[in-house]
C-alpha positions as CSV (number, residue, x, y, z in Angstrom):
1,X,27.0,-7.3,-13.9
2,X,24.9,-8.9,-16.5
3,X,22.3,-11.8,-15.5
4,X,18.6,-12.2,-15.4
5,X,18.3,-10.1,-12.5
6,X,20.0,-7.2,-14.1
7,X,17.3,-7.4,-16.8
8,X,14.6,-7.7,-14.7
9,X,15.8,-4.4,-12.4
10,X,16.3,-2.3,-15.4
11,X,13.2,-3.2,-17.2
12,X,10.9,-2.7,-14.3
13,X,12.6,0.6,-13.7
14,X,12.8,2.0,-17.0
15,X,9.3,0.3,-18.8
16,X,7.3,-0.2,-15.2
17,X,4.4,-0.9,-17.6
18,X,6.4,-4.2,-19.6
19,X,6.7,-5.6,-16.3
20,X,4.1,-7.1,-14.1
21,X,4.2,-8.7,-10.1
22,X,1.6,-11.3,-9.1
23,X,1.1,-11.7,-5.2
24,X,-1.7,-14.0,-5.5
25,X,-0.8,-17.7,-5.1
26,X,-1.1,-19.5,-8.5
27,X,-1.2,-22.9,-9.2
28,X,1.5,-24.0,-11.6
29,X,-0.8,-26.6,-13.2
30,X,-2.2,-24.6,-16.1
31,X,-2.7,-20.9,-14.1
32,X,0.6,-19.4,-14.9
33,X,-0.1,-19.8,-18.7
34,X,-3.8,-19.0,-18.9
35,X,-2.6,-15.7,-17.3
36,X,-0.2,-15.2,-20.0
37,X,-2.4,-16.0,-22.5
38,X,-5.4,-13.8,-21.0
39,X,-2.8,-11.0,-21.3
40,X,-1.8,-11.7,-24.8
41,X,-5.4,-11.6,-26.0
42,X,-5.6,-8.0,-24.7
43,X,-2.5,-7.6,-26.6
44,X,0.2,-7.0,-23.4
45,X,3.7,-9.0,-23.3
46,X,5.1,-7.7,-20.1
47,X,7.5,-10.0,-17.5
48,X,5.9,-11.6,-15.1
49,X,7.0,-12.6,-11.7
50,X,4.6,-14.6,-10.0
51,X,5.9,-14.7,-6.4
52,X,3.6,-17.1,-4.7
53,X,3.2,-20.4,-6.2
54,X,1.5,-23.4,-5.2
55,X,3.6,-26.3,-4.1
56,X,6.9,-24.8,-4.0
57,X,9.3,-21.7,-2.4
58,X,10.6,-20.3,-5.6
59,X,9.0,-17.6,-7.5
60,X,8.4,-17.8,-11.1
61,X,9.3,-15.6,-13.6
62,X,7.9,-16.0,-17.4
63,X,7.5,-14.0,-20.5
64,X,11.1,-12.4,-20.3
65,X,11.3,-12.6,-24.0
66,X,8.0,-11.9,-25.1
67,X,8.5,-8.5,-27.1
68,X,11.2,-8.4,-29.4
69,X,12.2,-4.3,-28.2
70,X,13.2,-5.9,-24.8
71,X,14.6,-9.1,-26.5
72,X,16.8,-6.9,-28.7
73,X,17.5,-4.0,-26.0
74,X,19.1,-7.1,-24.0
75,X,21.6,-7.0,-26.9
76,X,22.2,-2.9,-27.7
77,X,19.9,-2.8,-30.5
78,X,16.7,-1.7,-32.2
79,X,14.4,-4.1,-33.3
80,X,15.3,-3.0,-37.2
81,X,18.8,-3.3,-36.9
82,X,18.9,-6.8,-35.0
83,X,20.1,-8.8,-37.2
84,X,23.0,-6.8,-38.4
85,X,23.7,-6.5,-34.5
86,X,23.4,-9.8,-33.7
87,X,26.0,-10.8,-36.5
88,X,28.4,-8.2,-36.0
89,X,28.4,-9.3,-31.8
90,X,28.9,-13.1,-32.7
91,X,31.3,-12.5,-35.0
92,X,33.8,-11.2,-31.9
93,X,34.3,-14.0,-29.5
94,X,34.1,-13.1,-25.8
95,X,36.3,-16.1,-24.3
96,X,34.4,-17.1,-20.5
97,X,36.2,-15.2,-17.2
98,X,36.6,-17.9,-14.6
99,X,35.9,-16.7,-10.8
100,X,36.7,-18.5,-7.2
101,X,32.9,-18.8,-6.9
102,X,29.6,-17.0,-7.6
103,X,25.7,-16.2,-6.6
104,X,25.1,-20.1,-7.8
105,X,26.8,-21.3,-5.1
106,X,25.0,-20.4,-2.5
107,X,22.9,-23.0,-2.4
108,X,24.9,-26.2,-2.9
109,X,22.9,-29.7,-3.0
110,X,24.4,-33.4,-3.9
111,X,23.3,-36.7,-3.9
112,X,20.3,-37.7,-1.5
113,X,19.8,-33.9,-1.4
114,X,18.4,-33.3,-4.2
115,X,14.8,-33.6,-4.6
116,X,13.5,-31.8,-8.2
117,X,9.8,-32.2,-6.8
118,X,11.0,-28.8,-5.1
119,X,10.9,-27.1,-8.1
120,X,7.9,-25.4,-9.3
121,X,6.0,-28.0,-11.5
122,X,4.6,-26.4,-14.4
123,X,2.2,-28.1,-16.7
124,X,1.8,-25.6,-19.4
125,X,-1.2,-27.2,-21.2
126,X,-3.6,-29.7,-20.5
127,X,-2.5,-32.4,-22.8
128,X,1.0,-32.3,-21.2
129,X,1.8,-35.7,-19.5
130,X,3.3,-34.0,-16.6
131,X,5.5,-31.1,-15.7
132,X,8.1,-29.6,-17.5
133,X,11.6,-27.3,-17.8
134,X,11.5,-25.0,-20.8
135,X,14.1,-22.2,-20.1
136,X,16.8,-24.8,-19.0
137,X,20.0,-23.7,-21.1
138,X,22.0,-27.3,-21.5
139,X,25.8,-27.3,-21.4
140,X,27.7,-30.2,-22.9
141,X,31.4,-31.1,-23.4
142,X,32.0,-33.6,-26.5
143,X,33.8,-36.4,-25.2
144,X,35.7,-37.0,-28.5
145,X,36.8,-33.4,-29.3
146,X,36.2,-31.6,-25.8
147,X,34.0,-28.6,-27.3
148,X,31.5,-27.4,-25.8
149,X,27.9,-26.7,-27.0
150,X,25.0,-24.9,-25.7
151,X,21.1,-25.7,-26.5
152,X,17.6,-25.2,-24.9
153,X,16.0,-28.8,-24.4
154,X,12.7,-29.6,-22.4
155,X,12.9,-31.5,-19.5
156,X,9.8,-33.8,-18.2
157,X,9.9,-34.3,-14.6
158,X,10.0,-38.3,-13.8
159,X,11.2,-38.5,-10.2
160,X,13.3,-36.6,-7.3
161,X,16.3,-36.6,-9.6
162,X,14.9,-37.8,-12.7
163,X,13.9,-35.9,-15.9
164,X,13.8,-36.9,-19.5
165,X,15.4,-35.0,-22.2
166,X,14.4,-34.0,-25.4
167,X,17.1,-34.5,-28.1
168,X,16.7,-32.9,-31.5
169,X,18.3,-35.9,-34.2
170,X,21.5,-34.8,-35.8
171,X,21.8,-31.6,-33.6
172,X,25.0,-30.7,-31.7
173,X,23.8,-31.9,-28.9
174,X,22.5,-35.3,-30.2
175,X,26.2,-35.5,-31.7
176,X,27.9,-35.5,-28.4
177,X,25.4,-38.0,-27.0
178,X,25.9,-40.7,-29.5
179,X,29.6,-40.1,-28.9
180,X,29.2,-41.0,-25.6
181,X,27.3,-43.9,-25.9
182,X,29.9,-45.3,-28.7
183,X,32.2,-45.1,-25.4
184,X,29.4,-46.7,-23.2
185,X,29.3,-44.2,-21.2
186,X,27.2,-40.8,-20.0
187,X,27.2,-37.5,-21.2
188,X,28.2,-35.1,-18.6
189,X,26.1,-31.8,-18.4
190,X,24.6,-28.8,-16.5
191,X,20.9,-27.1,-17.2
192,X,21.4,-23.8,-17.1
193,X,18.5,-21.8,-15.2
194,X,17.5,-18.0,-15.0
195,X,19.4,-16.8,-18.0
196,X,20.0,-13.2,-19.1
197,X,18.6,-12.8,-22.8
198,X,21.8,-12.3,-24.3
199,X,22.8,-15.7,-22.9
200,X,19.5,-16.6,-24.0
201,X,20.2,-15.6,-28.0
202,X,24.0,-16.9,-28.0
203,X,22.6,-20.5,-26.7
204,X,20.6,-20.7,-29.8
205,X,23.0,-19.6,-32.3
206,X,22.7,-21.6,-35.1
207,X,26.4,-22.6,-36.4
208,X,29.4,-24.8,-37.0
209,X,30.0,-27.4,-34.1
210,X,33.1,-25.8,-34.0
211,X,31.6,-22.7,-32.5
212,X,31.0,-22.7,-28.5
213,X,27.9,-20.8,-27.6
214,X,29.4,-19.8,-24.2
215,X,31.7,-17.3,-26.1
216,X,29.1,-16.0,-28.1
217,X,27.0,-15.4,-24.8
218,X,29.7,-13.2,-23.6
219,X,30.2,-11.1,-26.8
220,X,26.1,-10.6,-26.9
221,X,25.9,-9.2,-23.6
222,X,29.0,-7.3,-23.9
223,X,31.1,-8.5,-21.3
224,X,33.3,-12.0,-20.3
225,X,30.3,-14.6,-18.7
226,X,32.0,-15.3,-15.3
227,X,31.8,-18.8,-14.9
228,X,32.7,-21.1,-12.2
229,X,33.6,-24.9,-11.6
230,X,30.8,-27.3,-11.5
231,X,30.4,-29.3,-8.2
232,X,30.4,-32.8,-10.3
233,X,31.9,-32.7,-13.3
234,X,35.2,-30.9,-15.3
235,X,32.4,-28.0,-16.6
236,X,32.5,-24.4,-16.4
237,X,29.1,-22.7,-15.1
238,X,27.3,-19.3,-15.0
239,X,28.5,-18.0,-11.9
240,X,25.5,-15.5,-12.0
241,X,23.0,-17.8,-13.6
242,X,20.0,-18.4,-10.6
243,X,20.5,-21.8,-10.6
244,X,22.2,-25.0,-12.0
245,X,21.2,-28.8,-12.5
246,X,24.1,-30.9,-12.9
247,X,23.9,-34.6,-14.3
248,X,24.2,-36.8,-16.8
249,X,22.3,-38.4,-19.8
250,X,22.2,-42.3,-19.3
251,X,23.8,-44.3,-22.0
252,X,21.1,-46.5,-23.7
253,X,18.1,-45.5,-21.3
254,X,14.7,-44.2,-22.8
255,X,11.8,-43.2,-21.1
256,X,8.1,-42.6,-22.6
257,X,8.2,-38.4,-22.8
258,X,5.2,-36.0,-23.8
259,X,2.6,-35.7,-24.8
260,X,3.7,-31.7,-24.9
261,X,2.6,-28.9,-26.6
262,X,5.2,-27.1,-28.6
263,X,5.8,-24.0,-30.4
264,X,3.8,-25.4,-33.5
265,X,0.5,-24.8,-31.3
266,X,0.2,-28.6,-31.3
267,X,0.3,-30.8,-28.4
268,X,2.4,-34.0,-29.8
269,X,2.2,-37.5,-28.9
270,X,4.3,-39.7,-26.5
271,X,8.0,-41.0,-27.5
272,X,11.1,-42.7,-26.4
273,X,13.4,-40.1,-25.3
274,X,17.1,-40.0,-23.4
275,X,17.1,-40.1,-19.4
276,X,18.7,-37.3,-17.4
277,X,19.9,-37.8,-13.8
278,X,20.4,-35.1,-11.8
279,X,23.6,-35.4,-9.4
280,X,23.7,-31.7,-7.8
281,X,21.6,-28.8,-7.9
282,X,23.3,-25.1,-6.9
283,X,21.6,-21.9,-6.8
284,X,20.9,-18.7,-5.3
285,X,19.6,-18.3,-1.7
286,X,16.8,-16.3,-3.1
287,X,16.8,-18.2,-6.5
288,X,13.8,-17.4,-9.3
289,X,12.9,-20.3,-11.2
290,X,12.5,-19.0,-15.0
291,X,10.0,-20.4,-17.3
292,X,9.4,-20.3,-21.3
293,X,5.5,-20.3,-22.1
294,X,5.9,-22.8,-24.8
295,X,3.5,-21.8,-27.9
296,X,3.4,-18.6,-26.8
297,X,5.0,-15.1,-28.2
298,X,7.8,-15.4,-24.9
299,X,8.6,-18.6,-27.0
300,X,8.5,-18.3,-30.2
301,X,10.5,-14.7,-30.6
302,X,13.4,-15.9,-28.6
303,X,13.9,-18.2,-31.2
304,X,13.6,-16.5,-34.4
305,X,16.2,-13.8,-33.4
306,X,19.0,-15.9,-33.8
307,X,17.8,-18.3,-36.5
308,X,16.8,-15.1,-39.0
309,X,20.4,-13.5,-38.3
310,X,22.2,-17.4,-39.6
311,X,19.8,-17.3,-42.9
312,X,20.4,-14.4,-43.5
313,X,24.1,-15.1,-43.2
314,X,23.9,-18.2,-44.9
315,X,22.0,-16.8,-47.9
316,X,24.3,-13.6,-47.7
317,X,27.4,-16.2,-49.2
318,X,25.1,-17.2,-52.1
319,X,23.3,-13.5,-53.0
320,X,25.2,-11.2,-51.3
321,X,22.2,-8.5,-52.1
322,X,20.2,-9.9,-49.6
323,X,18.2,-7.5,-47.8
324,X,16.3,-9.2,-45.1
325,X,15.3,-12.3,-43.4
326,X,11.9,-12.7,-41.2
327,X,10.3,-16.0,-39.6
328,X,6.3,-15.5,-39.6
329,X,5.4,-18.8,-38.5
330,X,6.5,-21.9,-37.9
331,X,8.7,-23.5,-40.6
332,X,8.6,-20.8,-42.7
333,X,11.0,-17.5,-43.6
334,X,10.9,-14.6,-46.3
335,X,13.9,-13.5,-47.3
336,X,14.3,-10.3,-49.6
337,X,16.5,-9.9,-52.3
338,X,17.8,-7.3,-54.8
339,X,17.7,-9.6,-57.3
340,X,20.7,-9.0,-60.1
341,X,20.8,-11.9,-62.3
342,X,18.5,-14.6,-63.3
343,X,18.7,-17.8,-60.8
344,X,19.2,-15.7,-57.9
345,X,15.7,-16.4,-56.1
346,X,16.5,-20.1,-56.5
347,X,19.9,-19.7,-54.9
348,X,18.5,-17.8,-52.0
349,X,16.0,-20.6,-51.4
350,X,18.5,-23.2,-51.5
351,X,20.7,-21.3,-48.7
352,X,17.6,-20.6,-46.8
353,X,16.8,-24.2,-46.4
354,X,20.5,-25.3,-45.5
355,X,21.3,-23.0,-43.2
356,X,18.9,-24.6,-40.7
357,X,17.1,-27.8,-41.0
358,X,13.9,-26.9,-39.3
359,X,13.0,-24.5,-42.1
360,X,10.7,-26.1,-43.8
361,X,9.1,-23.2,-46.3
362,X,11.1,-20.0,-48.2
363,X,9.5,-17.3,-49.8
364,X,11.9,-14.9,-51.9
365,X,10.5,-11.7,-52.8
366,X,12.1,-8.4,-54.2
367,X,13.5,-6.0,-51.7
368,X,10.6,-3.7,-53.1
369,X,8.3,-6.0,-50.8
370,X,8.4,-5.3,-46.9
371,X,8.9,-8.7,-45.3
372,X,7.4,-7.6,-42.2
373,X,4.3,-6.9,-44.0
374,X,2.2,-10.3,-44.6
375,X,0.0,-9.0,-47.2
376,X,2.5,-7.9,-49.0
377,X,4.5,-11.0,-49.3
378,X,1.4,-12.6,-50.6
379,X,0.5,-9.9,-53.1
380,X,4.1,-10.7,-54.6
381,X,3.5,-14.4,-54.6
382,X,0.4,-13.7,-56.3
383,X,1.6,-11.7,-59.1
384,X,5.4,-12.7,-59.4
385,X,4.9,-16.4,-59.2
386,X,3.8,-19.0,-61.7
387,X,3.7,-22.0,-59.6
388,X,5.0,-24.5,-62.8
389,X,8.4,-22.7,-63.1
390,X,9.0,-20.9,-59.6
391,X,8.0,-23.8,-57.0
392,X,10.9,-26.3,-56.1
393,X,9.7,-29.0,-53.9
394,X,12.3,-31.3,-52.2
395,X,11.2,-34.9,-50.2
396,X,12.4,-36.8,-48.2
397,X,15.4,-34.3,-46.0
398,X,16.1,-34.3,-42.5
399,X,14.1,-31.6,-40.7
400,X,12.5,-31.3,-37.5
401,X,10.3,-34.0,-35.0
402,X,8.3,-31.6,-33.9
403,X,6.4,-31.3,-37.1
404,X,3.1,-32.7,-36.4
405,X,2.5,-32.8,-40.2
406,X,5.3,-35.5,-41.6
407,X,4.6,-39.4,-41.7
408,X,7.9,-40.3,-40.5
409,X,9.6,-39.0,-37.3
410,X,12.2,-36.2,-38.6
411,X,11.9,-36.6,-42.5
412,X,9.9,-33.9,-44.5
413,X,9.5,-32.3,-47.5
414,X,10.3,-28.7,-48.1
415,X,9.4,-26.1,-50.5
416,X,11.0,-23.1,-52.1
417,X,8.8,-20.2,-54.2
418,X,10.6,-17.4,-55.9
419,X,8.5,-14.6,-55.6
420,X,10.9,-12.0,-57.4
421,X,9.6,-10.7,-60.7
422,X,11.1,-12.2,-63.6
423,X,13.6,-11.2,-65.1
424,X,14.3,-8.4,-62.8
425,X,12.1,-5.8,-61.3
426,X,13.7,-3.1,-63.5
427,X,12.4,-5.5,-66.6
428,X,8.9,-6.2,-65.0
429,X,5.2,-5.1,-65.1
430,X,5.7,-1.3,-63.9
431,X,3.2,-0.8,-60.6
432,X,1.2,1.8,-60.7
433,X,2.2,5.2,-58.8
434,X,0.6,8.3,-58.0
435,X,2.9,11.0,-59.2
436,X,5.3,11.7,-56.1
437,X,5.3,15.3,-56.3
438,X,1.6,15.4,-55.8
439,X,1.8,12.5,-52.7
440,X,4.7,15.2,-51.3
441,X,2.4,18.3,-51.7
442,X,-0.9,16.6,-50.5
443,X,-1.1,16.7,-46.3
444,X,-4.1,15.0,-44.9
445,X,-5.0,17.7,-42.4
446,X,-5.6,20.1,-45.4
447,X,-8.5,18.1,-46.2
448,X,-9.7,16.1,-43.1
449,X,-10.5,17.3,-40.3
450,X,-8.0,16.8,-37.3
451,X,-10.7,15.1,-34.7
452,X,-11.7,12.1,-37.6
453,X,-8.0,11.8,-37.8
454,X,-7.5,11.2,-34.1
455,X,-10.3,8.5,-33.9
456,X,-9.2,4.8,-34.4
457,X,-10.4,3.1,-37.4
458,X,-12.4,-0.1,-37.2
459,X,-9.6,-1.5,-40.0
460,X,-10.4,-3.9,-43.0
């Protein structure tokens, strides 16, 4: 059956060097990401389960999503053909199997029982005000229409059943909240912990608030998600997941949250943010507490999986030539285009930046340019792009509070270059080519010698 566990077994059995047991005892303050980042600077992404840490009796496992071959193995794929995959998975439902009960339940805690100071209490980076929850999967019902929506939203430790919650503004999730407090009342919902990577993409689906993420879980991992009923509220919960928080967000209740460093590699200043109560906790006997190393690559390529495959449905409805979609950095996405009219690079742009509000920058090339190369992207900027006629600038639109480099909370400005050679390719500057009968005939260990071959270059 799928879960986190089933993805942990099969990677350590069939890539033993992607994964990566630590018996000494860490200290969740800091150690657990220093160790991921020491590993990332020799260039290694493996899971890691850390099975002694300080302060508390779960283990810890991090980095689950830290290489996109495993991120899109979790989902029957090649890392090339991800996005086609991912689209062609979503766009087939798989409705929730409801069971009698489920590995969750093993472990069932209410009221004066639950004490969140058991947890392990990670403090990722040092200008974190406290401990945090990153790989918490939030489910929500909307008490107006009764849908359901799934999002990943840190969680700062405040007390024994007490955590704040970060609430992106105009979000689903946001949506159901101010619902609920036009009612004067809480929003009911469970944090979702130790989550198979399938489960993982579907939660950050980007999509109409029509669509429930819990069915698009399902049809990523191939199967029905078992689910079972919550202790404390009329919610459906991963039966195999390795642990659940139930609760509610307080109407009308703020707390100061953060500082916290985010996936933009800054560490960003205190705010007023929602209150969660925790009511229950349920888990696994044997539970493993699962944790996202915010800033890092376990962090930012979960993320851009889902978000590339919506642009590049998005932009598909407005130039249906669209070749591909990548995310680089923060913000920011290339799309590639076979351009076939004038207008077309400008119509990309413009379905790039509605199809999710925290994209910030779009660069459109020609599908002669690979996306995935960075120096390429720039060469076509650089000689397909005057900046007078090809760069649209928009202020003042909604986009995301974590941008440490707008003046007010949320509101940005966002920028479009066309990059595609005007009027078409066919019509443009011809590159220059060596003659490809001679690049066919010509074979490098003709002419160099195989051991200078064999040696690795020093690069640029």
């Amino acid at each position: 059956m799928t879960d986190l566990r089933s993805f942990i077994d099969k990677v350590r059995q069939e890539t033993p060097e992607d994964f990566l047991t630590i018996t000494k005892e860490v200290d969740p303050r800091f150690e657990i990401t220093a160790l991921v980042a020491k590993l990332e600077q020799e260039k290694r992404f493996p899971v890691m389960l850390f099975e002694n840490v300080k302060g508390t009796r779960f283990p810890v496992v991090t980095n689950v999503h830290a290489s996109r071959r495993r991120l899109t193995a979790a989902i029957g794929s090649d890392p090339r053909a991800a996005q086609a995959n991912y689209l062609r998975r979503i766009a087939r439902p798989l409705p929730p199997r409801e069971v009698s009960t489920g590995p969750v339940k093993e472990v069932i805690l209410k009221g004066n029982q639950v004490d969140l100071r058991t947890l392990p209490q990670i403090v990722h980076h040092e200008a974190d005000a406290g401990p945090y929850i990153t790989a918490g999967i939030t489910l929500a019902k909307d008490p107006l229409s009764g849908r359901l929506n799934c999002s990943f939203n840190r969680l700062m430790f405040i007390d024994k059943n007490h955590t704040s919650i970060h609430l992106t503004v105009a979000k689903h999730l946001w949506e159901f909240y101010t619902n609920a407090e036009k009612l004067n009342q809480p929003l009911k919902l469970a944090i979702i912990l130790g989550a198979h990577p399938a489960w993982s993409l579907g939660a950050l689906n980007i999509g109409s608030i029509d669509e429930e993420e819990v069915y698009l879980m399902g049809a990523l991992a191939g199967e029905p998600m078992e689910v079972v009923p919550a202790e404390t509220m009329d919610l459906k919960v991963p039966a195999r997941a390795e642990m659940i928080l139930e609760g509610e967000i307080l109407p009308f209740e703020r707390v100061d949250e953060g500082p916290f460093g985010e996936f933009t590699g800054y560490s960003l200043g205190s705010r007023k943010r929602e209150l969660f109560q925790v009511n229950a906790i349920t888990h696994r006997k044997d539970a493993i507490f699962q944790d996202i190393t915010v800033g890092h690559i376990d962090h930012l390529l979960l993320s851009t999986i889902p978000m590339e495959a919506n642009i590049f449905r998005c932009v598909k409805a407005m130039v249906p030539s669209v070749k591909a979609v990548r995310i680089p950095a923060p913000f920011t996405v290339y799309v590639s285009i076979e351009k076939k009219t004038e207008g077309q690079g400008k119509n990309a742009i413009l379905a790039a930046l509605g199809a999710d509000m925290y994209m910030k920058h779009v660069i459109v090339v020609d599908h002669d340019i690979d996306i995935f190369n960075d120096q390429r992207v720039q060469w076509g900027v650089g000689t397909r792009c005057q900046a007078d006629r090809d760069v649209t600038i928009i202020s003042n639109v909604g986009g995301s509070d974590l941008d440490p480099s707008d003046l007010k909370d949320g509101v940005t400005a966002k920028m479009g270059i066309d990059a595609t050679a005007k009027p078409r390719l066919d019509l443009f500057t011809p590159r220059h080519r060596v003659p490809k009968d001679v690049m066919d005939r010509l074979d490098l260990k003709d002419y160099v010698p195989a051991s200078w071959l064999a040696q690795k270059g020093t690069g640029r």
